[in-house]
N, C-alpha and C positions, 0 to 999 in steps of 0.2 A: 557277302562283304563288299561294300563302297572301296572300288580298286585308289589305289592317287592319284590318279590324274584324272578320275571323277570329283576329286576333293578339291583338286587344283581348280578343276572350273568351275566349281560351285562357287569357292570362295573368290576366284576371279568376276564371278558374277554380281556376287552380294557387294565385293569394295568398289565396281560399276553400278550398282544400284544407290549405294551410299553415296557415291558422286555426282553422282546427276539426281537426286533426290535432296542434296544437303539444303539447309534456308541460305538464302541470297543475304547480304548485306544489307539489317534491319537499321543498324543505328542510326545511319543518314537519310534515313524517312523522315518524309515532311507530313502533319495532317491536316485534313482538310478547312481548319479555321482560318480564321482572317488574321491570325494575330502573328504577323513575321515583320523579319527587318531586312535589311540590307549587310552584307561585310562590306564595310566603306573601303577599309585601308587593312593588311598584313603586314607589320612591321616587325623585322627579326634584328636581334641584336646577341652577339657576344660569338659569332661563328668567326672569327677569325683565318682559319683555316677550311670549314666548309663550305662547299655552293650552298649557296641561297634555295637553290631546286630542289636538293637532296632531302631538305627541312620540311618545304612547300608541299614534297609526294607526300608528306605522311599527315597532313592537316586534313579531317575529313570535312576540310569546305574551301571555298574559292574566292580572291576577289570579286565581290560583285551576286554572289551569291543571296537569294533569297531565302531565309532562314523561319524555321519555325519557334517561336519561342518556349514555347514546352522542352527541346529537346537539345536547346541552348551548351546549359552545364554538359549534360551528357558527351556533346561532341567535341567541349573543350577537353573535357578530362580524357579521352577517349585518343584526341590529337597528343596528347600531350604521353601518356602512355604509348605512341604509335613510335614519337621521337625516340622515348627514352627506350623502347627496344632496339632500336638501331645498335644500339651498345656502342657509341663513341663518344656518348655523353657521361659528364657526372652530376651532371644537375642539369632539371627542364624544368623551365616554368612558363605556364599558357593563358594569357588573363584579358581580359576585355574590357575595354571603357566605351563608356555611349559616347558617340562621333556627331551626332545628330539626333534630330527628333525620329529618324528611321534610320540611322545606322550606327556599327559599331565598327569600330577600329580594336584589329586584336596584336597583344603583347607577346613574341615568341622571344625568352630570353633561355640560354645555354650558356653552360659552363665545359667547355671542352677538353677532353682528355688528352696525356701526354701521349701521342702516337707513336713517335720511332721510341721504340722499349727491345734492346739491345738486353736480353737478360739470362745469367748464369742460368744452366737446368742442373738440376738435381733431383732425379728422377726415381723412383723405387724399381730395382726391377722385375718384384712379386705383383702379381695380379691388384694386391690393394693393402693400404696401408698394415690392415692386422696381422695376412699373411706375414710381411716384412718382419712384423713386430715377432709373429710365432717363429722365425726361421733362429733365431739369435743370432746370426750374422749383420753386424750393424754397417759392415762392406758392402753390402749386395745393393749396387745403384751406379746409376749410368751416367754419366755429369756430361756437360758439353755448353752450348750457346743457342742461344732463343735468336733470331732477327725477328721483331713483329713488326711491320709497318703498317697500320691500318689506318684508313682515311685515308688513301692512297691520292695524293691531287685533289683532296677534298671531296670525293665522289665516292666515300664509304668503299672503297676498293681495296684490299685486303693480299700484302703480300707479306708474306713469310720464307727465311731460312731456317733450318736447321741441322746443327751438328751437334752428333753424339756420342761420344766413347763411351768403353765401359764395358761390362759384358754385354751391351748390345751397342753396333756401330752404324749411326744414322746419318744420310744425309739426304737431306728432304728440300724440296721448293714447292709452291704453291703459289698461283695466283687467281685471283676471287672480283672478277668484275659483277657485280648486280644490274648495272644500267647499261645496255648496249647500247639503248634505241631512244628519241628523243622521251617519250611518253615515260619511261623510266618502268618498261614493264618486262622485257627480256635482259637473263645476263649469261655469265658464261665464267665456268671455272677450269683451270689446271692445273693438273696436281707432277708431283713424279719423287722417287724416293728407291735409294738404294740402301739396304736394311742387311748386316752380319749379325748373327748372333751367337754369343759361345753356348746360352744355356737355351733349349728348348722343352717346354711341356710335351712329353712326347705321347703318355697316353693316361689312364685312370686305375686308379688301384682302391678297392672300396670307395668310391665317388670323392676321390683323391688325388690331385695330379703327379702324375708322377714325371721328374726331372732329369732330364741326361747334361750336362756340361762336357765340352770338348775341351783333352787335356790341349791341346793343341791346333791351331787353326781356327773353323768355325763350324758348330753345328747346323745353322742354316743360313741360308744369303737369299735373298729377296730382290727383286728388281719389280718394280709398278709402274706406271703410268697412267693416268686417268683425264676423261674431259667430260664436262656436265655442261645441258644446256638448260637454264629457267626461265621458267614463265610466272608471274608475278602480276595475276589479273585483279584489280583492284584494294583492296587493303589486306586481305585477310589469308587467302589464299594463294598456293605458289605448288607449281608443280615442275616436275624436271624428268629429264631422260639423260641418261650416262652412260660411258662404255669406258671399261678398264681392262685393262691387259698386265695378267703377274706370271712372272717366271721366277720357278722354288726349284734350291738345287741343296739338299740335305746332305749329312753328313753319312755314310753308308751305313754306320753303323745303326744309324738313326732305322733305318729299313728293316734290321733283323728285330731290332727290340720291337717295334710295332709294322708291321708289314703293310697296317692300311694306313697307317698317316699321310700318305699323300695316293697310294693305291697299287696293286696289284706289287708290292715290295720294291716299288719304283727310287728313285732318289733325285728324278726330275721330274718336273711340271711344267707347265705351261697352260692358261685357262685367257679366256678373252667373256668377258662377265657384262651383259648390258641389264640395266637397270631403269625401271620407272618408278615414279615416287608421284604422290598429291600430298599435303599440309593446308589443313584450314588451323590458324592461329588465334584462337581471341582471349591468350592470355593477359593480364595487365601486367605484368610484369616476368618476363619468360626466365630470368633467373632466377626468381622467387616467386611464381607467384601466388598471390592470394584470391585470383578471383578471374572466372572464362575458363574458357579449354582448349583444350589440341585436341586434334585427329589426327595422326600419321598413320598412311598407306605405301607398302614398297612392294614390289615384283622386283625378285632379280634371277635373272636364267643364263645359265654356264653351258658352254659344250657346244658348239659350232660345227664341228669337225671341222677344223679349220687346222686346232695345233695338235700337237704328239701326244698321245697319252694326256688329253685333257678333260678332265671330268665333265659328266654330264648331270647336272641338277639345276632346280629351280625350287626357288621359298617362296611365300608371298607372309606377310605380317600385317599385323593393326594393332595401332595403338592408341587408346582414349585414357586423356586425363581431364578431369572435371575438380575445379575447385571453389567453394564459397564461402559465404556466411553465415554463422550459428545468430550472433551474436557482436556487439562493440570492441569486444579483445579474445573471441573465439571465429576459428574458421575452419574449415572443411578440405579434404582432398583425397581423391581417389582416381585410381588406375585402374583399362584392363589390355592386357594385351597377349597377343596371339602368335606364332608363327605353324605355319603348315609348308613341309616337304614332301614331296609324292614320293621322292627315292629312300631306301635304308639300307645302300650298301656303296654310300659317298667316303672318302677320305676322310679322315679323323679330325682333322686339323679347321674343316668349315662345319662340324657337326655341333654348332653353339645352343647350349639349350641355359642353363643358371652355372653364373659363376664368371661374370665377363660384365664388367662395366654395370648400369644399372640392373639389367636382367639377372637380381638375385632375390630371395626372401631372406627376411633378416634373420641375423641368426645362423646362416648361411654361409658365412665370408672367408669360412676355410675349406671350403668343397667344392666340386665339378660336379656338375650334371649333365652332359653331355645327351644330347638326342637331336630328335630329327623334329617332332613337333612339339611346341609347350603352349601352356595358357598362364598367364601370372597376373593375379590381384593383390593390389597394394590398397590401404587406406590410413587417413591418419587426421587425429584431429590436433589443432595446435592453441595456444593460449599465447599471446601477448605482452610479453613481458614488457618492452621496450621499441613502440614505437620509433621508424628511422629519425634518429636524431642526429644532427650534423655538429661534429665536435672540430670545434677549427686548432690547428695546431702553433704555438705562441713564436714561430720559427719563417724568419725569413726567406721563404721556397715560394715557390710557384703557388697558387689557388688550385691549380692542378692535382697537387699533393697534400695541401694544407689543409683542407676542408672534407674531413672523415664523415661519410654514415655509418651509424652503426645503426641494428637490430638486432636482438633478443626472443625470442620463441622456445616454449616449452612444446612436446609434441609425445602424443602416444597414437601407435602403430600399431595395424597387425596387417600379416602379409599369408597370404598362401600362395601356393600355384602345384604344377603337375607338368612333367616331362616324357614325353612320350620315347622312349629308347629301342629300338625295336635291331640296333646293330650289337651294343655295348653293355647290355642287361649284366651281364652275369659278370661282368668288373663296376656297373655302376646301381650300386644298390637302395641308393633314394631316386633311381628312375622309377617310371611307371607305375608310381602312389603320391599319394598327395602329401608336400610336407606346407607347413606353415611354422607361422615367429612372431612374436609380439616383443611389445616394450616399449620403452619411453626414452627420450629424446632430448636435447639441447642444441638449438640451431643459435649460429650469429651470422649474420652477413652485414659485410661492408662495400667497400667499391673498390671497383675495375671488375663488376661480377663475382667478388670471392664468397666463397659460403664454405662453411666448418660447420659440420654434426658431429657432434660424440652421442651414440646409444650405446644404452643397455638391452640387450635384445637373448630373448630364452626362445629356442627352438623347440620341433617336435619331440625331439630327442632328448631332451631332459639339458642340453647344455645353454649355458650362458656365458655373459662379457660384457665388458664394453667391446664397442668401435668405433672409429675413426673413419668419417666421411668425408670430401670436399666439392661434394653437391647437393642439390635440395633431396630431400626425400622421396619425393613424387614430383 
């Protein structure tokens, strides 16, 4: 039997082979024919609040540049998708007029987003919207205030407060520089957050979490801190190295009910977690998109001997999502993604396998699956309802506010995957078999990135529902 930490370097070998094997940045290829022009002039209009440079990094061409005319359209629409990922935009538009008999002068016009968003949270405190809906406590939510200031100084720099009461008590800061360095290819983030909670998922009961609330006080308290540094070598690609540091100090009783949730029937922690990560992006639109893919790669390794009672583990993950075109008002999309741990006898509480944030199959969104390794395939094809159409509103506000898209998509799914449990088997009983979900779908999305799914999704198990999403499918 392949021990883990045979697994670990295997797979550490293959996401080093995938990396130095991926294709380079085709679309700004020039061919070898005579037929190019010049960019005469870049002229940007409507940035009010952003640098001119910030625009400029994501243009795949230059003043001055010699251009192949085959592959013209390509790199406007290309530019123009590059902006509208930034996410500080609500409208981009990228267009060229002839300047000359050999050159063109191009159009970058924006529509900019309201940045300081000062906003109420009202939060659920169940894992995801259905849970909430199945618990019938229509109390159960954590309210507080959002600071988001993003486009910080106009250099897409990204800071945030937050405070939360409720049964969980947050208070959080971050800050998100991208551009250290002139060239606009190194950035640097910080994070830090002190977290109370009254109710905590403490362990799994038939692949079911199960919940302790403290009549008094708190069941667990959190302290973090973290710092990331990236690299962001030409358009498409971006890699990072991070080191965090979290101290968990549980409620006692928390230890007798599950003894491994943090380990050895401990009721403190302490772990110091460094992390590597790579992302090749060449989605066209990364909160929807219809067309390109992702690659994410992470290693992350715990245990230093450095603090008290700090666990010792490492994961490594991959994730590929591919999406395209059938057809005029049909498209394509599919996922696969992986996680591998060499250990299976880690604390309860980092042991994530389905049932947390995307990492679920549909049909799925009232259960844990907890383990140490999983593989999860998604796919889905969608139909077109309604092309993004921009519905301006009849109301004296800002163009910030005024000016709505909307889109409509129909969508059917099916999802499998398979979790590998090799601590928690015998309380979680859709580990180590294969479950899958199907169904169909209604997505809308509009701006500031929001997306709403409601499916109807029927499990292995013979059950179905609807549910209530507030991200893409894939």
């Amino acid at each position: 039997m392949v021990s883990g930490k045979k697994r670990l370097y295997f797979l550490s070998f293959s996401f080093l082979a995938l990396w130095v094997f991926l294709p380079k940045n085709c679309i700004g290829s020039t061919s070898s024919n005579d037929s190019t022009f010049v960019v005469a002039r870049i002229l940007i209009a409507g940035n009010q609040i952003t640098k001119q440079k910030v625009i400029e990094r994501e243009l795949m061409f230059k003043q001055g540049d010699s251009i192949d005319v085959a592959i013209w359209s390509k790199l406007l629409s290309r530019s123009r998708e590059n902006i509208m990922n930034l996410g500080i935009f609500n409208f981009v538009d990228v267009t060229s007029v002839l300047d000359s008999a050999q050159g063109y002068t191009v159009l970058v016009n924006v529509v900019e987003r309201w940045y300081i968003l000062p906003l109420p949270r009202l939060e659920l405190v169940d894992r995801n919207f259905n849970e909430w809906v199945r618990s019938g406590d229509i109390g159960r939510f954590n309210y507080g205030m959002d600071l988001n200031w993003s486009n910080f100084r106009g250099m897409n720099e990204t800071l945030k407060f937050q405070f939360k009461w409720g049964y969980t008590r947050r208070f959080a800061l971050s800050y998100q520089i991208p551009f250290l360095n002139e060239n606009q290819q190194e950035g640097l983030s910080f994070s830090g957050s002190y977290t109370t909670s009254k109710e905590v998922g403490y362990d799994v009961d038939d692949s079911k979490l199960k919940l302790y609330q403290s009549g008094s006080g708190f069941a667990r308290t959190e302290f973090s801190t973290g710092l990331r540094y990236s690299r962001r070598k030409g358009y498409f690609n971006t890699s990072f190295l991070g080191v965090e540091y979290r101290k968990i100090r549980l409620d006692d009783i928390i230890s007798k009910l599950n003894p491994e949730y943090l380990f050895n029937s401990s009721s403190d922690q302490q772990l110091l977690a460094v992390s590597w990560g790579f992302r090749r992006d060449l989605r066209d639109y990364k909160y929807y998109p219809l067309g390109g893919y992702l690659l994410d790669l992470e290693a992350v390794k715990s245990g230093w001997g450095i603090q008290e009672n700090e666990p010792e583990w490492m994961f490594l993950s991959a994730n590929y999502r591919k999406y395209g075109q059938i057809a005029p008002k049909w498209h394509y999309a599919y996922s696969l993604k992986g996680k591998l741990s060499g250990q299976s006898d880690n604390p309860f509480w980092i042991q994530r396998g389905f049932g947390y944030g995307s990492d679920l199959v549909r049909g799925y969104e009232y259960y844990v699956i907890p383990g140490q390794n999983f593989a999860l395939f998604k796919s889905n094809i969608k139909f077109t309802l309604m092309k993004t159409k921009v519905v301006s509103l009849p109301l004296p506000i800002s163009d910030k506010f005024k000016n709505i898209p909307n889109a409509f998509y129909l969508n059917a799914g099916f999802e499998t995957g398979y979790v590998r449990d090799r601590q928690f088997a015998y309380k979680n009983p859709l580990s180590n078999r294969i479950e899958y979900g199907y169904g169909i779908g209604f997505d809308y999305v509009t701006y500031y990135n929001l997306v709403f799914c409601v499916e109807y999704s029927i499990n292995r198990l013979g059950e179905s529902g609807f549910f209530l999403h507030f991200a893409t499918p894939i």
